[in-house]
Biopython code that builds the backbone (N, CA, C, O; Angstrom):
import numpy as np
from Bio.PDB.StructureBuilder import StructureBuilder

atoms = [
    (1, "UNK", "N", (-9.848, 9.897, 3.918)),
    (1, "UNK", "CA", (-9.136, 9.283, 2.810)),
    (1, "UNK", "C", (-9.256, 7.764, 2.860)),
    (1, "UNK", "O", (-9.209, 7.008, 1.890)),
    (2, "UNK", "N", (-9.447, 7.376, 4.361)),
    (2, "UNK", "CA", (-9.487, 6.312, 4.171)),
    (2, "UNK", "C", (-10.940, 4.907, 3.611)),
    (2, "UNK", "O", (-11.069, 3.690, 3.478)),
    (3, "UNK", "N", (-11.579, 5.961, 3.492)),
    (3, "UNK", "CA", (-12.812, 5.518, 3.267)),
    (3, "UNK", "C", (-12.977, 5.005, 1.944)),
    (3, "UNK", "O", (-13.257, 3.928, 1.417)),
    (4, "UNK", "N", (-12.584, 6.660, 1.458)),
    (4, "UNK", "CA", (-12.421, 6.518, -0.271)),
    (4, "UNK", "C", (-11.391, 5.535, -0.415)),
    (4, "UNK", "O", (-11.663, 4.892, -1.429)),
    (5, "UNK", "N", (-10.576, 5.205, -0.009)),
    (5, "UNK", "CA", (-9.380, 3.967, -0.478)),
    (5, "UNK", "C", (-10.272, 2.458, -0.300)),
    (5, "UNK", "O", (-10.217, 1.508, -1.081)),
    (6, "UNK", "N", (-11.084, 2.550, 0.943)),
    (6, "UNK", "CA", (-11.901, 1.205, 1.182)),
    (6, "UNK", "C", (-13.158, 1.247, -0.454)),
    (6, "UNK", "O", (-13.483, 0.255, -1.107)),
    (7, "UNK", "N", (-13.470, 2.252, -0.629)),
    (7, "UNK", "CA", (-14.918, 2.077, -1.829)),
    (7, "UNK", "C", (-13.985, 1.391, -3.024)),
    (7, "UNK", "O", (-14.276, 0.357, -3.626)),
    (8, "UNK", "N", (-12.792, 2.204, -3.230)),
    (8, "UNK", "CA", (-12.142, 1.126, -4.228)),
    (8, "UNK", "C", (-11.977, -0.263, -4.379)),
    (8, "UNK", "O", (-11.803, -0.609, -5.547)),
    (9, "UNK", "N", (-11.982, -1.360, -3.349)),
    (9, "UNK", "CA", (-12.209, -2.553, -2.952)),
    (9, "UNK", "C", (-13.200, -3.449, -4.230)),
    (9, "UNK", "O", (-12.745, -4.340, -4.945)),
    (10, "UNK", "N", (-14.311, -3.044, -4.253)),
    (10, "UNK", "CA", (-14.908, -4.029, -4.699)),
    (10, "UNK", "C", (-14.757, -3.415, -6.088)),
    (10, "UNK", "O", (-15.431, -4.085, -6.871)),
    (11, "UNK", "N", (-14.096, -2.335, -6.745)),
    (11, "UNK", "CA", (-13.478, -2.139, -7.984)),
    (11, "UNK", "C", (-12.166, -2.383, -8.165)),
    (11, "UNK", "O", (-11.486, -1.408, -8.486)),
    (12, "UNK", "N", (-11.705, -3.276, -8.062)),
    (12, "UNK", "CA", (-9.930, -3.383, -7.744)),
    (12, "UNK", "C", (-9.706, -3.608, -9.426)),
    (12, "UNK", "O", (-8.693, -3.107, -9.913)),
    (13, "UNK", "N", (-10.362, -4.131, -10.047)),
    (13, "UNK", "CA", (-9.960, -4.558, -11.652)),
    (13, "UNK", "C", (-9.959, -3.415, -11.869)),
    (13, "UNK", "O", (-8.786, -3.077, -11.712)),
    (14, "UNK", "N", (-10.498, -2.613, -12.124)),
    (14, "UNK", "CA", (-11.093, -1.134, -12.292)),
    (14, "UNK", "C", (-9.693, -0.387, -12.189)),
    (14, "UNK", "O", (-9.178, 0.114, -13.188)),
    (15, "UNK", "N", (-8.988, -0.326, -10.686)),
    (15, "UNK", "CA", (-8.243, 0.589, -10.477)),
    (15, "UNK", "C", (-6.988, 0.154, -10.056)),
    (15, "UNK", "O", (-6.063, 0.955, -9.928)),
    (16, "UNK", "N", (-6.866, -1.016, -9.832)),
    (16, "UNK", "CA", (-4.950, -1.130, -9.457)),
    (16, "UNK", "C", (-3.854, -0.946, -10.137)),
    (16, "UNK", "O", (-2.728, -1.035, -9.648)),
    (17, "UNK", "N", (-4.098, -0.683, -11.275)),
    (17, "UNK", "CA", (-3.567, -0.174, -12.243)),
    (17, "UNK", "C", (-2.415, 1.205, -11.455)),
    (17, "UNK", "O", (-1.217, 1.355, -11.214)),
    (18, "UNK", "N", (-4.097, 2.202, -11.250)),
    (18, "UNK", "CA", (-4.065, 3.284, -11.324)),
    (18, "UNK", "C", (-3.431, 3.291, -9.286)),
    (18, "UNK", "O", (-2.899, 4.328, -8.890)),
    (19, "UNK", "N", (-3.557, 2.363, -8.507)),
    (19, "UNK", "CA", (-2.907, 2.312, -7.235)),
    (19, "UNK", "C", (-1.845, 2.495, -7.362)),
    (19, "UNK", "O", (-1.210, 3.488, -7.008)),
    (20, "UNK", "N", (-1.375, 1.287, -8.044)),
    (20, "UNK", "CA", (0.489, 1.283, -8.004)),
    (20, "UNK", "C", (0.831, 3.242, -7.706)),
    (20, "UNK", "O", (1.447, 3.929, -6.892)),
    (21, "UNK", "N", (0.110, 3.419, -8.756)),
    (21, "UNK", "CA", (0.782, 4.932, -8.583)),
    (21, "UNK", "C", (0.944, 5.655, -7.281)),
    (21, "UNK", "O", (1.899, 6.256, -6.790)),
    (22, "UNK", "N", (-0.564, 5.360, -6.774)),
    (22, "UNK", "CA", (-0.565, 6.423, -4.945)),
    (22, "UNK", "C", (0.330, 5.564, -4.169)),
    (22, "UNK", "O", (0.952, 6.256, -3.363)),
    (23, "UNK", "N", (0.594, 4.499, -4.109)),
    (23, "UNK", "CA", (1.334, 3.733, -3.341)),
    (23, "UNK", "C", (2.398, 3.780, -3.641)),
    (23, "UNK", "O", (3.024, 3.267, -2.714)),
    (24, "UNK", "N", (3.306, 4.202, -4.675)),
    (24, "UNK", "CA", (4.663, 4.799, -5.072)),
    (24, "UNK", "C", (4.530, 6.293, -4.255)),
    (24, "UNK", "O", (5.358, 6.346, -3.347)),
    (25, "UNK", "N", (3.990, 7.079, -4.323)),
    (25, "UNK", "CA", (3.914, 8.478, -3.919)),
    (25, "UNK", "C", (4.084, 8.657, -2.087)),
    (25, "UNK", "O", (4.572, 9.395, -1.230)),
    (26, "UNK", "N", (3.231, 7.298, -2.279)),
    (26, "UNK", "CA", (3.275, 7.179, -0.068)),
    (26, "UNK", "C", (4.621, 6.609, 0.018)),
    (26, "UNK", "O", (5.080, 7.003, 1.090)),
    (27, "UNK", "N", (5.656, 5.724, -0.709)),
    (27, "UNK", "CA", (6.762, 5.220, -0.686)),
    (27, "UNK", "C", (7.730, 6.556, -0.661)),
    (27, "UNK", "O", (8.338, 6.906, 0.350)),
    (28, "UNK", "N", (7.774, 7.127, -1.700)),
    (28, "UNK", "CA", (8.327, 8.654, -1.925)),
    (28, "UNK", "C", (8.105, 9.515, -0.498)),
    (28, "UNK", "O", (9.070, 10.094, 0.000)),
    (29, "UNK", "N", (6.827, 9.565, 0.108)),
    (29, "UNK", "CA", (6.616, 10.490, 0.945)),
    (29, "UNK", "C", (7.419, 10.156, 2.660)),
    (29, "UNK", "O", (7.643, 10.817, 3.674)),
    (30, "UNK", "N", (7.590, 9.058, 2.298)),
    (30, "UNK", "CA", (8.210, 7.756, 3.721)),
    (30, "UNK", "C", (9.912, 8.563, 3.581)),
    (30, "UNK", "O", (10.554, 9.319, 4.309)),
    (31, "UNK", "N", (10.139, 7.946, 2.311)),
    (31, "UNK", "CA", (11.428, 8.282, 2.395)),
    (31, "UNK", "C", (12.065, 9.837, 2.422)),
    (31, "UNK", "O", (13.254, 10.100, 2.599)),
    (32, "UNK", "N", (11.227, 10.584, 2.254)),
    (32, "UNK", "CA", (11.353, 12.377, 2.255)),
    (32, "UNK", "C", (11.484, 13.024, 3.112)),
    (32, "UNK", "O", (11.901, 14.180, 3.184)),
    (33, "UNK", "N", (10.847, 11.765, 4.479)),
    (33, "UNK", "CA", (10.145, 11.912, 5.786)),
    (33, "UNK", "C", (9.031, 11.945, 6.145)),
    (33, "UNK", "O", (8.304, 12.745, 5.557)),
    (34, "UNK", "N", (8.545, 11.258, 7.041)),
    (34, "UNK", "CA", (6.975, 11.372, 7.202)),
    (34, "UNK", "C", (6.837, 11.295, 9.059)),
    (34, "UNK", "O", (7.388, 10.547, 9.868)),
    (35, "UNK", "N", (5.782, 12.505, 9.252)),
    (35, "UNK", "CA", (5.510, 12.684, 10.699)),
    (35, "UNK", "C", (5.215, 11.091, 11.551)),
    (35, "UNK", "O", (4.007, 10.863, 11.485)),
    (36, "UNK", "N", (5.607, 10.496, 11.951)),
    (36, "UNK", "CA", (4.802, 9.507, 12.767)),
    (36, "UNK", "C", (3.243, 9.181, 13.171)),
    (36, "UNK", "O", (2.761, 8.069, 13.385)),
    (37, "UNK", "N", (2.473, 10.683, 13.225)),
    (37, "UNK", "CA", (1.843, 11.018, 13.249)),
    (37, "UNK", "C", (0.783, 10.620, 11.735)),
    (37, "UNK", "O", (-0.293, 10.039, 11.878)),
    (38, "UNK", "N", (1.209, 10.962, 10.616)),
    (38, "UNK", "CA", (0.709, 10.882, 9.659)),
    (38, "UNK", "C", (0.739, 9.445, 9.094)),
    (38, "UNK", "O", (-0.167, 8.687, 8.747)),
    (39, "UNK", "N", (1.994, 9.333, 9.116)),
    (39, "UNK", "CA", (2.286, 7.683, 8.726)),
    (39, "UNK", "C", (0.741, 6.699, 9.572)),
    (39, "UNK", "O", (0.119, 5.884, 8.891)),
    (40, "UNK", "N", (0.443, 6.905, 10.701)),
    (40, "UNK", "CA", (-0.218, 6.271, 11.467)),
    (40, "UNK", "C", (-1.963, 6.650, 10.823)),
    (40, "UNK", "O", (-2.896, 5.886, 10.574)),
    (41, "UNK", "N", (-1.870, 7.802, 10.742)),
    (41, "UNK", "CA", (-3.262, 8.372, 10.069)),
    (41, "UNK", "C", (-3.480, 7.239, 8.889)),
    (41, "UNK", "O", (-4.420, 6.445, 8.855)),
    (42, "UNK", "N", (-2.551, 7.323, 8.058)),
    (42, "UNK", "CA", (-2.869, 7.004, 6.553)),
    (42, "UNK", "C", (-2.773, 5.224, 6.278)),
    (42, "UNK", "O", (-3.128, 4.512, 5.338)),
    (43, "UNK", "N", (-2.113, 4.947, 7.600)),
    (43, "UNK", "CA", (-1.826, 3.082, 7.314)),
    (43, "UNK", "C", (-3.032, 2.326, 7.259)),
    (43, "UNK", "O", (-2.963, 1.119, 7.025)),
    (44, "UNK", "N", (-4.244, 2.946, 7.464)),
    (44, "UNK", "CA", (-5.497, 2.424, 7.061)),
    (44, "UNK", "C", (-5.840, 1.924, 5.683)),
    (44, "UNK", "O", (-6.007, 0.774, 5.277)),
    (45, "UNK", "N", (-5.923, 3.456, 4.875)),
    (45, "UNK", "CA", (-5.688, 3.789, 3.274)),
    (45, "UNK", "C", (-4.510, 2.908, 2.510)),
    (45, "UNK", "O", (-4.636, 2.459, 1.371)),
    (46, "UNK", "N", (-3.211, 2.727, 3.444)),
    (46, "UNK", "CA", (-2.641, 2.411, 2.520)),
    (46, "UNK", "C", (-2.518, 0.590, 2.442)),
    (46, "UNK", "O", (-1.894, -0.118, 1.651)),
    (47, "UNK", "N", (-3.241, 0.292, 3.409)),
    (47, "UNK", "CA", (-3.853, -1.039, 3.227)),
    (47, "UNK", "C", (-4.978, -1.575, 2.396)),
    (47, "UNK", "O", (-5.073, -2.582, 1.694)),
    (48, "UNK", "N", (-5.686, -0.733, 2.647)),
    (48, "UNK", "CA", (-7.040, -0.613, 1.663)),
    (48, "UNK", "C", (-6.251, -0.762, 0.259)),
    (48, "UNK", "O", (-6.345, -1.749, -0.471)),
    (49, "UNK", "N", (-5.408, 0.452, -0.018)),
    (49, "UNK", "CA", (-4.490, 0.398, -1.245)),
    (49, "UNK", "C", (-3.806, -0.542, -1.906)),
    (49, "UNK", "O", (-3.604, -0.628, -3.118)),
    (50, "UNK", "N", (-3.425, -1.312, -0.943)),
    (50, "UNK", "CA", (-2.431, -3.036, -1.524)),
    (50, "UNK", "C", (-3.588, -4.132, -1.125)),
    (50, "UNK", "O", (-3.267, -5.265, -1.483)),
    (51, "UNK", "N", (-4.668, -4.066, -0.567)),
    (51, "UNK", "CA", (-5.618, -4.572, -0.737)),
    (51, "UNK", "C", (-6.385, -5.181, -2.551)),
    (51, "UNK", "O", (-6.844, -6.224, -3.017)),
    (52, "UNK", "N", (-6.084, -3.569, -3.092)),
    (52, "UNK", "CA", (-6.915, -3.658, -4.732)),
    (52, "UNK", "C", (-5.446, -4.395, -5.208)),
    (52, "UNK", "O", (-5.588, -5.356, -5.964)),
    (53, "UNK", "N", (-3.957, -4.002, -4.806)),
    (53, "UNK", "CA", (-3.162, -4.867, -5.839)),
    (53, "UNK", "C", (-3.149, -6.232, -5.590)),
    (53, "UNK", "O", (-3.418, -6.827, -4.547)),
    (54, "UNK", "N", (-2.677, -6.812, -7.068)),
    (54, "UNK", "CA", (-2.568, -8.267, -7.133)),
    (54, "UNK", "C", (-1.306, -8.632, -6.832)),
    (54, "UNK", "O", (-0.563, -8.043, -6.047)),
    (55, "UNK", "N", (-1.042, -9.688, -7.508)),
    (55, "UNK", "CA", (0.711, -9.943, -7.263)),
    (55, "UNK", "C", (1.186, -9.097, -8.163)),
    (55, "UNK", "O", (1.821, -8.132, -7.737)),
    (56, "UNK", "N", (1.016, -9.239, -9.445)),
    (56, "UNK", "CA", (1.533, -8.800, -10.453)),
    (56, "UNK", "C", (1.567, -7.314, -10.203)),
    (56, "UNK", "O", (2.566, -6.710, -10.592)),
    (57, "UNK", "N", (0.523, -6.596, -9.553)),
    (57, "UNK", "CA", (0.880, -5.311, -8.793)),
    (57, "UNK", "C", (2.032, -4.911, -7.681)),
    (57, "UNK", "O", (2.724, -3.893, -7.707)),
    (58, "UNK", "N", (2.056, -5.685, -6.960)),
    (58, "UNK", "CA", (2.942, -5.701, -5.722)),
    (58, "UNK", "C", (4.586, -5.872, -6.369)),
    (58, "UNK", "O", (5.521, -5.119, -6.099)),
    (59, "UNK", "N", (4.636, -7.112, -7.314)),
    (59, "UNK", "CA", (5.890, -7.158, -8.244)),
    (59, "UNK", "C", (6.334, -5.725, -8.696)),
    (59, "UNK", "O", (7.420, -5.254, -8.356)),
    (60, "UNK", "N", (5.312, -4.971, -9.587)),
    (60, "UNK", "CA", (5.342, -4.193, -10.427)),
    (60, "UNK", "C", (6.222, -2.689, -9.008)),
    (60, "UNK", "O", (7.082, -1.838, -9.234)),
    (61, "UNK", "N", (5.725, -2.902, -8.153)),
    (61, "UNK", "CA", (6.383, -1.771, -7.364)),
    (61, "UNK", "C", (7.243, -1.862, -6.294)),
    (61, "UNK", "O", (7.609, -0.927, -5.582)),
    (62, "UNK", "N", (7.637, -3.337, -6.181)),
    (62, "UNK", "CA", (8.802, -3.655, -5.773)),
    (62, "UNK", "C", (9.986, -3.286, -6.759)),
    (62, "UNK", "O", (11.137, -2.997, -6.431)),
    (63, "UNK", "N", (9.469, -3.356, -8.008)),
    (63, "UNK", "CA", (10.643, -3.258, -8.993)),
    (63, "UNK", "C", (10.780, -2.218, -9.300)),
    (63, "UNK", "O", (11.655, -2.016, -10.142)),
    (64, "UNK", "N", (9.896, -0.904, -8.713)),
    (64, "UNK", "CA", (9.932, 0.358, -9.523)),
    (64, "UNK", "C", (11.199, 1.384, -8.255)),
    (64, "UNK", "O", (11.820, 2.440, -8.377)),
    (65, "UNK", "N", (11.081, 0.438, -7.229)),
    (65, "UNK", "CA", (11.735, 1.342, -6.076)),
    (65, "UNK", "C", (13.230, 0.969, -5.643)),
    (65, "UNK", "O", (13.754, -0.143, -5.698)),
    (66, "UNK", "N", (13.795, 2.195, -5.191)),
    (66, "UNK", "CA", (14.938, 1.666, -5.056)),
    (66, "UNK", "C", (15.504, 0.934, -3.604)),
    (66, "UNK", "O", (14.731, 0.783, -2.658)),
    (67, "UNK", "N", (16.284, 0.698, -3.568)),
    (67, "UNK", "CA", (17.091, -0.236, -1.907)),
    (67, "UNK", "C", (16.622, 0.558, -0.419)),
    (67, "UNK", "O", (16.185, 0.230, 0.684)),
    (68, "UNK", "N", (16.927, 1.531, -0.988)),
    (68, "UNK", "CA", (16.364, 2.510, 0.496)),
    (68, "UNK", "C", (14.876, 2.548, 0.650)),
    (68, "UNK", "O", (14.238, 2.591, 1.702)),
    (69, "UNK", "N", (14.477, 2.525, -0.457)),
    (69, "UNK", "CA", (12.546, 2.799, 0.058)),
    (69, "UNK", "C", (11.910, 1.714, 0.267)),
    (69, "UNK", "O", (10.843, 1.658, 0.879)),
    (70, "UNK", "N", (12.890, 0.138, -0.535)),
    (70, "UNK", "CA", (12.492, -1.119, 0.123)),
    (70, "UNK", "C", (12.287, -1.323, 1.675)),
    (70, "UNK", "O", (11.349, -1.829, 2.292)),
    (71, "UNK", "N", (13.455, -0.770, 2.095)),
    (71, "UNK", "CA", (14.010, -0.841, 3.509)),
    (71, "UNK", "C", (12.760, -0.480, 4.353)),
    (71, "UNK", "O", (12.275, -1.062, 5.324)),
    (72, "UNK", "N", (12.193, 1.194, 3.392)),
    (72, "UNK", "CA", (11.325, 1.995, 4.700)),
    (72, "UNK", "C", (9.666, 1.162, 4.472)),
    (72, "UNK", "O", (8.742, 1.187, 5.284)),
    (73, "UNK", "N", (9.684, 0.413, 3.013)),
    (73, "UNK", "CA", (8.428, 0.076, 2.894)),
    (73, "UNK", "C", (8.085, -1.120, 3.440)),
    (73, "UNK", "O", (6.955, -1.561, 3.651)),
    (74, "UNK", "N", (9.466, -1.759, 3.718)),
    (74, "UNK", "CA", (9.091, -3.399, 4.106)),
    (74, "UNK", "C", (8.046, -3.956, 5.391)),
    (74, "UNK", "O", (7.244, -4.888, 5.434)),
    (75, "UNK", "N", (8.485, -2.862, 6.455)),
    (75, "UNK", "CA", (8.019, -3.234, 7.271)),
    (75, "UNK", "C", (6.451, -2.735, 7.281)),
    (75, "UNK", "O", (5.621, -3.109, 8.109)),
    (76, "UNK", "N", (6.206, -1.806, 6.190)),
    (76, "UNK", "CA", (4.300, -1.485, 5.860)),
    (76, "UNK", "C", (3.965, -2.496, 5.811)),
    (76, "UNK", "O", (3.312, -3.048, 6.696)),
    (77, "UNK", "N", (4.468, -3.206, 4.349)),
    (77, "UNK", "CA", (3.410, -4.525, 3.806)),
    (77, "UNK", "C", (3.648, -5.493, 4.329)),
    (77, "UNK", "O", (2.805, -6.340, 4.032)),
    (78, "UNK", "N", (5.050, -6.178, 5.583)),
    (78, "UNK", "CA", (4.916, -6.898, 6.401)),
    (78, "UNK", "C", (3.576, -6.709, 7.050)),
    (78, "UNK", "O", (2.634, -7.477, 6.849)),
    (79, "UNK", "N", (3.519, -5.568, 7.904)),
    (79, "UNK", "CA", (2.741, -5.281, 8.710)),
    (79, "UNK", "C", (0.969, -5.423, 7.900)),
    (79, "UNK", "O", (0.036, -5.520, 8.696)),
    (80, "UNK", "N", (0.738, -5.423, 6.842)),
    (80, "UNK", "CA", (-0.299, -5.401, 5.914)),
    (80, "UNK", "C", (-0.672, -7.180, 5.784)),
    (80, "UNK", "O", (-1.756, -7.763, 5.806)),
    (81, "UNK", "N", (0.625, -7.655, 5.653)),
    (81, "UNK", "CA", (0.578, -9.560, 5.170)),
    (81, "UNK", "C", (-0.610, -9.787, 7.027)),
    (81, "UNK", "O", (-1.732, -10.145, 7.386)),
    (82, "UNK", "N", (0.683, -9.274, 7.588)),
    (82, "UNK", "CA", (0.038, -10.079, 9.185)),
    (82, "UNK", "C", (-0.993, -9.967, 9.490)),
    (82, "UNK", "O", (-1.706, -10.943, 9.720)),
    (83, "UNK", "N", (-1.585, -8.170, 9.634)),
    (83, "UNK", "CA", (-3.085, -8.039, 10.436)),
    (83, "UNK", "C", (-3.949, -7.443, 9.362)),
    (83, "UNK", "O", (-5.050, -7.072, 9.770)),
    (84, "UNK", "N", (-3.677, -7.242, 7.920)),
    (84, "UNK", "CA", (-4.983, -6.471, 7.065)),
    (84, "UNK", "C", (-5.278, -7.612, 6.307)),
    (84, "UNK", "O", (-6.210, -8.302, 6.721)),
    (85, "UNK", "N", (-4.649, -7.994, 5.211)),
    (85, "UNK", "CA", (-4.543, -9.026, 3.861)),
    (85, "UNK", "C", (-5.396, -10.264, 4.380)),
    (85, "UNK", "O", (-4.846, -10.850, 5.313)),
    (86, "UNK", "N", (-6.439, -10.712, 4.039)),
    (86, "UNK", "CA", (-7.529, -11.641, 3.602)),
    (86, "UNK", "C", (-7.049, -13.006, 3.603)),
    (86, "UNK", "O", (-7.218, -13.395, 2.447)),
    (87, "UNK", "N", (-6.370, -14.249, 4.516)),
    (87, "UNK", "CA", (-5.892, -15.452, 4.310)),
    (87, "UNK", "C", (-6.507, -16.315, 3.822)),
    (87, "UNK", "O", (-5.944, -17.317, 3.381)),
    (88, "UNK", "N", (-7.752, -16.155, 3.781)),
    (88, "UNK", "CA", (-9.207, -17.463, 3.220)),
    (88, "UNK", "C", (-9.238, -18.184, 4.871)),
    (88, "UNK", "O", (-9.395, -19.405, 4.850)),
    (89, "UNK", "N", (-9.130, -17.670, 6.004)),
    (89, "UNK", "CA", (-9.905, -18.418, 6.974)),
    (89, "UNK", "C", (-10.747, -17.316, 7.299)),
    (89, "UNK", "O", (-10.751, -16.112, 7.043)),
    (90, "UNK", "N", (-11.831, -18.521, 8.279)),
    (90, "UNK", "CA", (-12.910, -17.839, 8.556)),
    (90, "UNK", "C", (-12.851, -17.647, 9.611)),
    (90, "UNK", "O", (-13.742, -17.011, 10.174)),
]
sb = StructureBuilder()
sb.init_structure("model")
sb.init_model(0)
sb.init_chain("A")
sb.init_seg("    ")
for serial, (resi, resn, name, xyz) in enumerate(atoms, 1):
    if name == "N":
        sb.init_residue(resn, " ", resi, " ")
    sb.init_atom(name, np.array(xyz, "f"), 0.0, 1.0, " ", f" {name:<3s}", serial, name[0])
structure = sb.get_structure()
């Protein structure tokens, strides 16, 4: 899965649109419960995933979720800002 989440990359105009959505569903799946196990599998993908969003994406699904799934998601896209997300150094 995580592969296919990386080919999306250099189509991000193309599809972040259509991200927001899987990245609401992995938010949903966090808060439902998620194995440790799996969570760890998929944090590849779901970097790759906020990779294609912009701001205006990232806004868009901060605002779609509620207080509790902030809570469980914060520390993903922390964890996404620090060691995945692109700073412009070389």
């Amino acid at each position: 899965y995580s592969k296919l989440c990386e080919l999306l990359i250099p189509h991000k105009d193309i599809f972040k649109k259509h991200v927001v959505g899987l990245i609401l569903c992995y938010i949903k799946a966090l808060s439902e419960g998620m194995s440790p196990i799996t969570k760890k599998k998929l944090m590849p993908s779901i970097y790759a995933l906020l990779d294609v969003c912009s701001d205006f994406e990232t806004r868009q699904i901060n605002a779609m979720i509620d207080v509790p799934s902030k809570t469980l998601f914060a520390p993903v896209f922390k964890s996404y800002q620090k060691f995945y997300q692109y700073h412009g150094q070389a």
